[in-house]
C-alpha positions, 0 to 999 in steps of 0.5 A: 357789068350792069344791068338794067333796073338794078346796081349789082355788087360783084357777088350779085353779077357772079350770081347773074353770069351763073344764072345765065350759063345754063350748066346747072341741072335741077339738083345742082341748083338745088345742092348750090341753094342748099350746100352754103356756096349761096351768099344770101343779102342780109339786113345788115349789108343793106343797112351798111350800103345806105348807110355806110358811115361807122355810128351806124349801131351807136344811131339804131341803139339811142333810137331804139334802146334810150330813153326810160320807157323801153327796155334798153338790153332788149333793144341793144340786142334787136338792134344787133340782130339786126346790123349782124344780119341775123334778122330783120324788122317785122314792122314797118313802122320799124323800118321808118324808125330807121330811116329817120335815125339814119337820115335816110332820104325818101328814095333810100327809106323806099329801097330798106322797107323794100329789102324787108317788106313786098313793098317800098312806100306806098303813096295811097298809105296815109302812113307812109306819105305822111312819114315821106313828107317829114323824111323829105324835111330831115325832121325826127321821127316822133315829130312825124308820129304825133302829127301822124297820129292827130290825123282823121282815121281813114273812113273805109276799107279797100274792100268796099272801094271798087275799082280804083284808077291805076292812075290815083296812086301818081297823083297822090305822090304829085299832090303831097310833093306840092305840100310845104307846110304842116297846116297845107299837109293836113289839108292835103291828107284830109281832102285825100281821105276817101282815095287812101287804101292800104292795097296795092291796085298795081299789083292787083291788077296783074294777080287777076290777070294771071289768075283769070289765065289760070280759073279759065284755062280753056281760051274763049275763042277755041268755042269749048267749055270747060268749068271754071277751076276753084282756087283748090283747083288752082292750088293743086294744079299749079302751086303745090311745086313739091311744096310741103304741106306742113306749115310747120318749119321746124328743122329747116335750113335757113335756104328752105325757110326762105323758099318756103315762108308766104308759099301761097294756099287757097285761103290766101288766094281767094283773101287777095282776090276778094280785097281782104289781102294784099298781093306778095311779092312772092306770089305775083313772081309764081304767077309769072313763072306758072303762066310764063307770062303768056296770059294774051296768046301774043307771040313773045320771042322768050317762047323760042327755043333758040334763045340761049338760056342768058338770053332767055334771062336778060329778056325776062330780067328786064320783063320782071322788073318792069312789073315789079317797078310798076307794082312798087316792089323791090327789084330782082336781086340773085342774091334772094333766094326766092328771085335766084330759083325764080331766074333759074325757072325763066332760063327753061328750054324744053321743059317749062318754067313752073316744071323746072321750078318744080324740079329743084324744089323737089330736090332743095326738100327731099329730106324734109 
């Protein structure tokens, strides 16, 4: 079987079919979650799909444990972690140092950084379209570093930029994918200066929307008023899910930590809302399940309730990933355990997406 938008292994359409059956109630999600049945995707089997040839460790070890400046047992020790699964990079810088010991190409550098990271390359990044360049070329990564780091710093922040065109990021990728040589590269990265910016416009766009839907519950058209939420407001209305306060994680499972890690607050809503803060992957995916991506009261067929619950999810699969392609984010994978309770909430029937989410969270932390 395949599905749209993404190649799934056979443990990812096994994870989909059980999605779709609609037998499991709240606490038996909660109980596969957390009871070692989930087979969750590691680094290490990322790795090993773009990179399937038997030098895979021998490659990450010369990278990032040669040579006489670092220190070598350090960096045999992360490169294992890291091919075992047992962690993976906090940097993206990190992740490009990969790709270039790898050979990797663009699109396959985009899809590693996306396992990692809430993003694939990002076009309006002077980084990662300078580093695109030179993987697109086959040259070593410290080539791409030096001349990276001869260029002009970028003159403002995002913050202070306004509104930026949803268009700007395609044309900058057309623009650099016409650059054939260094000299033309650093014309190119400098005539682009004052379009760079580290945010994700994209995303933006869809985390005001659904966050207006949330500030302003009460639709204009109805003619009563009603006060606009604060972010507290929101926060407590809508995120806290059975979520535990505590930011410490210290004893949890591995399932737990997952769920719980980048768990939005009012401080990192209000961040994102002013520009200081990009949009996470984690919580434009809430936004979708808070508003059941209702935020223009136009009808949508997913509303009905004789949809069975693999139709429900074929229909919101399809809708989740197109925001997620347009936003530059890694595509849904059942094997995440953030994106299975997030297609386990879109299956909803009678009760609502965010009460069904809120059901299971309840029971993955019960102990806690």
């Amino acid at each position: 079987m395949t599905l749209v938008g993404l190649e799934l292994t056979l443990l990812s359409e096994n994870e989909y079919e059980r999605l779709g059956s609609g037998e499991m109630t709240p606490e038996m999600a909660a109980h596969y979650l957390q009871c070692g049945e989930f087979r969750l995707r590691g680094f290490g089997e990322v790795l090993r799909s773009l990179y399937p040839r038997p030098d895979l460790m021998e490659r990450l070890t010369a990278e990032f444990a040669g040579g006489p400046d670092v220190n070598g047992e350090s960096g045999a020790r992360t490169v294992r972690n890291w091919v075992s699964g047992r962690a993976q990079p906090s940097r993206r810088e990190d992740v490009f140092r990969i790709a270039f010991a790898l050979g990797l190409s663009e699109g396959q550098t985009s899809r590693l950084l996306g396992s990692c990271t809430d993003y694939g390359l990002h076009y309006r990044e002077g980084r990662d379209v300078v580093y695109a360049w030179f993987l697109r070329r086959g040259a070593a990564y410290a080539e791409a570093r030096d001349f990276f780091a001869s260029l002009p710093p970028v003159p403002q922040e995002d913050a202070a930029r306004g509104v930026v065109t949803s268009h700007l990021t395609q044309n900058m990728q057309s623009a650099f994918l016409q650059v054939h040589s260094r000299e033309e590269l650093r014309a190119c990265y400098i005539a682009n200066l004052p379009n760079f910016g580290a945010l994700h416009t994209r995303a933006y766009a869809y985390f005001t929307r659904y966050l207006d839907r949330l500030i302003h519950p009460i639709p204009a058209w109805t003619g009563l008023e009603e006060p606009d939420y604060s972010m507290e407001a929101v926060m407590r209305l809508y995120f806290s899910m059975n979520m535990p306060s505590s930011r410490s994680r210290a004893g949890y499972s591995v399932v737990q930590r997952l769920i719980k890690y980048n768990w939005p607050n009012a401080t990192a809503l209000k961040n994102i809302r002013s520009r200081r803060a990009d949009v996470p992957r984690k919580l434009l995916l809430l936004l979708y399940v808070i508003t059941e991506n209702v935020v223009d009261d136009e009808y949508c067929e997913t509303d009905e309730e004789y949809l069975s619950p693999r139709e429900r999810l074929n229909d919101h699969w399809m809708a989740l990933n197109a925001i997620l392609t347009d936003c530059g984010m890694p595509l849904l994978d059942p094997r995440n355990a953030t994106d299975w309770l997030v297609l386990y909430a879109v299956t909803a029937g009678d009760e609502g997406m965010s009460e069904r989410m809120e059901s299971v969270i309840e029971h993955i932390f019960k102990d806690v």
